[in-house]
C-alpha positions as CSV (number, residue, x, y, z in Angstrom):
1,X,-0.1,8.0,-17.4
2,X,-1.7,6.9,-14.0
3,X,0.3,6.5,-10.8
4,X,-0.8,3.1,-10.4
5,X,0.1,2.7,-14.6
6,X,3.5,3.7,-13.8
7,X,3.7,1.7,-11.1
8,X,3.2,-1.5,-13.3
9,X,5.6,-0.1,-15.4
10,X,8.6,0.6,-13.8
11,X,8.3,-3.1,-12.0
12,X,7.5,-4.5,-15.2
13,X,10.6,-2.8,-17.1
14,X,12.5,-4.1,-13.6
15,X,11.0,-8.0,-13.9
16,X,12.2,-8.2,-17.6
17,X,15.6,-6.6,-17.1
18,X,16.1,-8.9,-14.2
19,X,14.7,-12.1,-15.0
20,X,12.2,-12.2,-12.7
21,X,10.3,-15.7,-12.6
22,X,6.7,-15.6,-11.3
23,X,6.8,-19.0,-9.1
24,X,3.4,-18.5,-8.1
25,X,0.3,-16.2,-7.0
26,X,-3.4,-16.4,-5.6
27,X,-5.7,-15.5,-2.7
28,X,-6.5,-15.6,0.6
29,X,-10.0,-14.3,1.7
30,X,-8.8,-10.9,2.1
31,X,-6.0,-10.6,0.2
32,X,-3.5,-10.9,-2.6
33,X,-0.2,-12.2,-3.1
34,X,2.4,-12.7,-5.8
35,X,5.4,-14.7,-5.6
36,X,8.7,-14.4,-7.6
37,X,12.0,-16.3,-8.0
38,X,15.2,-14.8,-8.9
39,X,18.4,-17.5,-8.7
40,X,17.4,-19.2,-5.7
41,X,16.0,-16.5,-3.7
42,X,12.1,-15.9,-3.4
43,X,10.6,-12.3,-2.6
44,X,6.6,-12.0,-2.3
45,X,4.4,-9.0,-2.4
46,X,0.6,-8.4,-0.9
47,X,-2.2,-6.3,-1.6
48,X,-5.7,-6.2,0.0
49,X,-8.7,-7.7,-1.8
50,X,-10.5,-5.0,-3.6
51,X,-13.9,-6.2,-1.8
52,X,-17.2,-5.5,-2.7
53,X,-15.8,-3.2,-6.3
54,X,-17.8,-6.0,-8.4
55,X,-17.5,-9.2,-9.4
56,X,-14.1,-10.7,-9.5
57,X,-12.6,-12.5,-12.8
58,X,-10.3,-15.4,-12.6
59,X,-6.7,-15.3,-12.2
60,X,-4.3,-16.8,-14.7
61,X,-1.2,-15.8,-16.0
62,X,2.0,-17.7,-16.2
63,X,4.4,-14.9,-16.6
64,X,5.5,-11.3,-14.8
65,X,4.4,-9.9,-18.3
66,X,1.0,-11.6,-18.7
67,X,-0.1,-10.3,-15.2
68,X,0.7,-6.6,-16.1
69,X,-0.7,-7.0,-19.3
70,X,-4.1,-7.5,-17.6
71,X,-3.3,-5.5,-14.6
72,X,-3.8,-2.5,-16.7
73,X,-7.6,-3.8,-17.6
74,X,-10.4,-2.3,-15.3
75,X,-10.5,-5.5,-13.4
76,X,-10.1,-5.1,-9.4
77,X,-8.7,-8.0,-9.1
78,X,-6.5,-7.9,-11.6
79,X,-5.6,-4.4,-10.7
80,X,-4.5,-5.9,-6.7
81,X,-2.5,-9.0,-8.4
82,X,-0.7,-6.5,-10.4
83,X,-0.2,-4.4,-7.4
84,X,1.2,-7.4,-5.2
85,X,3.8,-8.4,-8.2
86,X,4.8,-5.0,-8.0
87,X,5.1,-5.2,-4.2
88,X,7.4,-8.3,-4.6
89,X,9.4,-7.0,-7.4
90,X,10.1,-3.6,-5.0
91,X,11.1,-6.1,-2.0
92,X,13.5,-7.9,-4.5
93,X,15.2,-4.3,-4.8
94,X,14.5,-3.4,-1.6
95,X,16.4,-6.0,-0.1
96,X,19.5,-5.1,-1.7
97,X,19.7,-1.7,-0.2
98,X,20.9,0.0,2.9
99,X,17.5,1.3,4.0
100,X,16.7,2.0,7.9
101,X,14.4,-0.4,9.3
102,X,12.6,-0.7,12.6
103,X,10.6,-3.8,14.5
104,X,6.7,-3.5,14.3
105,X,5.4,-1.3,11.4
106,X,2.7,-0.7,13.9
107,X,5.3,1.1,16.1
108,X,6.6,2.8,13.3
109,X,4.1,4.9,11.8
110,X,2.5,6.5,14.9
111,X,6.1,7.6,16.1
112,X,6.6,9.4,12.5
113,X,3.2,11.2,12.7
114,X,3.4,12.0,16.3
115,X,7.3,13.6,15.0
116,X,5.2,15.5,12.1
117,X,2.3,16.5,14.6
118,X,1.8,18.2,17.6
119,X,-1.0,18.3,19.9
120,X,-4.8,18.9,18.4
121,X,-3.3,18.9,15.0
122,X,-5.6,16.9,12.7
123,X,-4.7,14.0,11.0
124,X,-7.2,12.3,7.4
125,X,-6.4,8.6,7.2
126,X,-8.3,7.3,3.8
127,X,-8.5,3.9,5.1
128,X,-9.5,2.7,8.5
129,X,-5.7,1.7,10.0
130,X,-7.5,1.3,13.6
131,X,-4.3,0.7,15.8
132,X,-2.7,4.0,14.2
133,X,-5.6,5.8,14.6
134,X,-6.1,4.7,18.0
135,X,-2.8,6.1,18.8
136,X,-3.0,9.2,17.6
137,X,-6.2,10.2,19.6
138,X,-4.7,8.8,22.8
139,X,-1.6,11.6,22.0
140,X,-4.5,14.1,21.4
141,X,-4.5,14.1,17.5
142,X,-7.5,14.3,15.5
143,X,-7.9,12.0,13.3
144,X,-10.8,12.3,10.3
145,X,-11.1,9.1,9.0
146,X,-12.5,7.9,6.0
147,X,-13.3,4.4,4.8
148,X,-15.0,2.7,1.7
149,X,-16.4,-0.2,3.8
150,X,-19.7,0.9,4.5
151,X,-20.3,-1.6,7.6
152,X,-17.5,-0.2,9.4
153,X,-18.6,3.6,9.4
154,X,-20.2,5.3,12.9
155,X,-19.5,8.9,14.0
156,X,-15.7,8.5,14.4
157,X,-15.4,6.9,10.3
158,X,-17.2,8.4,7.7
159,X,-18.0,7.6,4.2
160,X,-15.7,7.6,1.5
161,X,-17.3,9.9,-0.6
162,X,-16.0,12.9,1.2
163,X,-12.9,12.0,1.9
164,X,-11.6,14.9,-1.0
165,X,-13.2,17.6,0.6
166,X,-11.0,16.6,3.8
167,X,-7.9,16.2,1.6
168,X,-8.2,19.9,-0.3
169,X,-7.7,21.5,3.1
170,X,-5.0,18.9,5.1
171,X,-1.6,19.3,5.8
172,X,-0.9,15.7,6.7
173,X,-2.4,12.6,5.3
174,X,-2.4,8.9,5.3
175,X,-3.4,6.8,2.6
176,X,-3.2,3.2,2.2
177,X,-1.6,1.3,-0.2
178,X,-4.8,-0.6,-1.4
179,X,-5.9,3.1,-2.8
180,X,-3.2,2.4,-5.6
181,X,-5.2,0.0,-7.5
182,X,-7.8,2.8,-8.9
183,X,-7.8,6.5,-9.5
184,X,-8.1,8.3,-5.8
185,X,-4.4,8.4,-5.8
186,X,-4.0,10.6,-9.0
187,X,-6.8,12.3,-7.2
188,X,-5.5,12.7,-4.2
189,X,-2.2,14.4,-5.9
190,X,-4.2,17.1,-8.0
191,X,-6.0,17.8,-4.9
192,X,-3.3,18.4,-2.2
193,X,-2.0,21.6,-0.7
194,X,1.6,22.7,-1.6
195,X,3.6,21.9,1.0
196,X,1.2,18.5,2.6
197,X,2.7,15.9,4.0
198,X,1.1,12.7,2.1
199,X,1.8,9.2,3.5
200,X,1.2,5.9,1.3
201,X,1.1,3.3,4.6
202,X,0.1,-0.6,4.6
203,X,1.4,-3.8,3.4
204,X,-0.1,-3.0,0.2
205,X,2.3,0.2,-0.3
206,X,5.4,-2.3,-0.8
207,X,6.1,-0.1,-4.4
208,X,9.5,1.0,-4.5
209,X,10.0,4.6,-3.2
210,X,11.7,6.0,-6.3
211,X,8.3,4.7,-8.6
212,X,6.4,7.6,-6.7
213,X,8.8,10.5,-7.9
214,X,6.2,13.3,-8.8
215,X,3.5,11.5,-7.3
216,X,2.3,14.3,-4.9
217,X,3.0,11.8,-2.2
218,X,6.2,12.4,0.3
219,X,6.6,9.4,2.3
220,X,6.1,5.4,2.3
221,X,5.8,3.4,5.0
222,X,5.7,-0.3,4.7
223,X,7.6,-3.4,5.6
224,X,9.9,-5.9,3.9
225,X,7.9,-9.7,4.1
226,X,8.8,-12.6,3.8
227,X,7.4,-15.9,1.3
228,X,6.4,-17.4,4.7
229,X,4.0,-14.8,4.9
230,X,1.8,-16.4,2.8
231,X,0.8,-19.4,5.0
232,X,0.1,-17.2,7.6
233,X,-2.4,-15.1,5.4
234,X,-4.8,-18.3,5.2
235,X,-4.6,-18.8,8.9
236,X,-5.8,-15.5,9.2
237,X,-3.0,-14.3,11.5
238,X,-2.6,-10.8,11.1
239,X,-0.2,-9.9,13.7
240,X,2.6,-11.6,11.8
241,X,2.4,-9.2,9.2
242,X,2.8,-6.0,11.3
243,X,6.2,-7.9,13.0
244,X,8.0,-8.0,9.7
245,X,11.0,-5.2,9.5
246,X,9.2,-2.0,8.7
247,X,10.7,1.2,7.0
248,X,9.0,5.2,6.7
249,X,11.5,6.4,3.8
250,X,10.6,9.9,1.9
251,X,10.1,9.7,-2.1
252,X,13.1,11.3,-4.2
C-alpha cells in the first residue's frame, strides 16, 4: 500500500468510526480545502493545488467516503481533496491532544533545523519553502533546493528531476506536504540513508503523526487551522496561515 493510500485509510477508518460529517469542500486558486462537522464543532484541512499535473476533473462528493473513494483514482485533484479531508480529520484528533505548540510555523521550523544543523551543513528542501530557506543561508546552511514549478527555477532552485540523486546522499531533508498526493514520498523512503532526518513541513502535511509510522519520515511540522481559514484563502492572504499554532512533533 502507498503512503499517501494509507493515509486515506487510516482517516477514512477514523471519519466512519467518528461520525465525521463532510459540511463542505472546494477551491481557492491555489489551493484545497475540506471542511468537516463533528457535534457542533468544525475542523478544516488544506492542501496545495496540484498545478500544472494535467487537467483537473470536477469535484463532487457528498460524503467523507465518497471523497476517498475517488481520492484513490489517479486524479490530482482528487488526490489534494482527499489529502485536505485527511488534514481536517487529523486536526479533529489533533485538537484533543496535549501536543506542544508554538506561534508562527515560520518560526518554528528554521529553529528545529538550525537545532539539527550546524554551520555549512547542507540542507534538500523538495519544495521551494522560500522564508525557511532564506533562513537557513543567512545561518550559513546550504540549502539544495528542488522545485517542480519550472518558472521558479534559477541557479539557487533546480529542477525536480534530480531531486533523488540529492536525497540518496542527505542526512537531513524537507519535504512538503503537497508531495503526499503522488508517489515521490514512497520514493523518497526507499531512497533515504539509515539514520536521515526526513521532515514532512507545510500546511498540507496536517496528516496525523502516528499515520506515518514506517514511513521513512521522522518528523512533521505543521499547524493546527482554523474553518476561518478558508475566507482568508480567497483573499489571497497568506500570512494568516503561517500565524496559526504550529507544532514539529517526531513520528512513533
Amino acid at each position: 500500500m502507498s503512503l499517501y493510500a494509507n493515509l486515506i485509510h487510516q482517516a477514512s477508518l477514523i471519519a466512519q468510526h467518528e461520525g465525521l460529517i463532510l459540511e463542505d469542500f472546494g477551491t481557492s486558486t491555489t489551493c484545497v480545502y475540506a471542511l468537516i462537522r463533528q457535534a457542533n464543532q468544525h475542523y478544516i484541512g488544506v492542501a496545495l493545488l496540484p498545478q500544472g499535473e494535467g487537467e483537473f476533473t470536477p469535484l463532487c462528493a457528498t460524503s467523507c467516503e465518497e471523497v476517498f473513494d475517488q481520492s484513490l483514482d489517479f486524479d490530482p485533484l482528487h488526490r489534494a481533496l482527499g489529502l485536505a479531508l485527511a488534514n481536517a480529520i487529523a486536526r479533529y484528533r489533533l485538537g484533543s491532544e496535549k501536543i506542544p505548540l508554538q506561534k508562527g510555523a515560520r518560526a518554528l521550523l528554521p529553529q528545529k533545523l538550525l537545532e539539527l544543523t550546524k554551520e555549512g551543513d547542507e540542507i534538500v528542501f523538495v519544495g521551494n519553502l522560500e522564508p525557511v530557506i532564506k533562513k537557513m543561508r543567512q545561518e550559513g546552511r546550504k540549502p539544495l533546493v528542488f522545485c517542480r514549478q519550472k518558472n521558479r527555477l534559477s541557479d539557487e532552485v533546480h529542477s525536480d528531476i534530480f531531486e533523488y540523486e540529492a536525497l540518496a546522499s542527505s542526512k537531513i531533508a524537507v519535504i512538503t506536504g503537497a508531495a503526499l498526493i503522488g508517489s515521490t514520498v514512497d520514493a523518497i523512503s526507499a531512497i533515504s540513508p539509515k539514520g536521515s532526518v526526513r521532515i514532512l513541513a507545510g500546511f498540507s502535511a496536517g496528516v496525523h503523526p502516528s499515520w506515518l509510522s514506517g514511513s521513512g519520515f521522522t518528523h512533521v511540522a505543521s499547524m493546527l487551522l482554523e474553518p476561518s481559514i478558508k475566507e482568508s484563502l480567497f483573499r489571497h492572504q497568506w500570512e494568516e496561515i503561517f500565524s496559526y499554532p504550529a507544532y514539529f512533533l517526531p513520528i512513533p
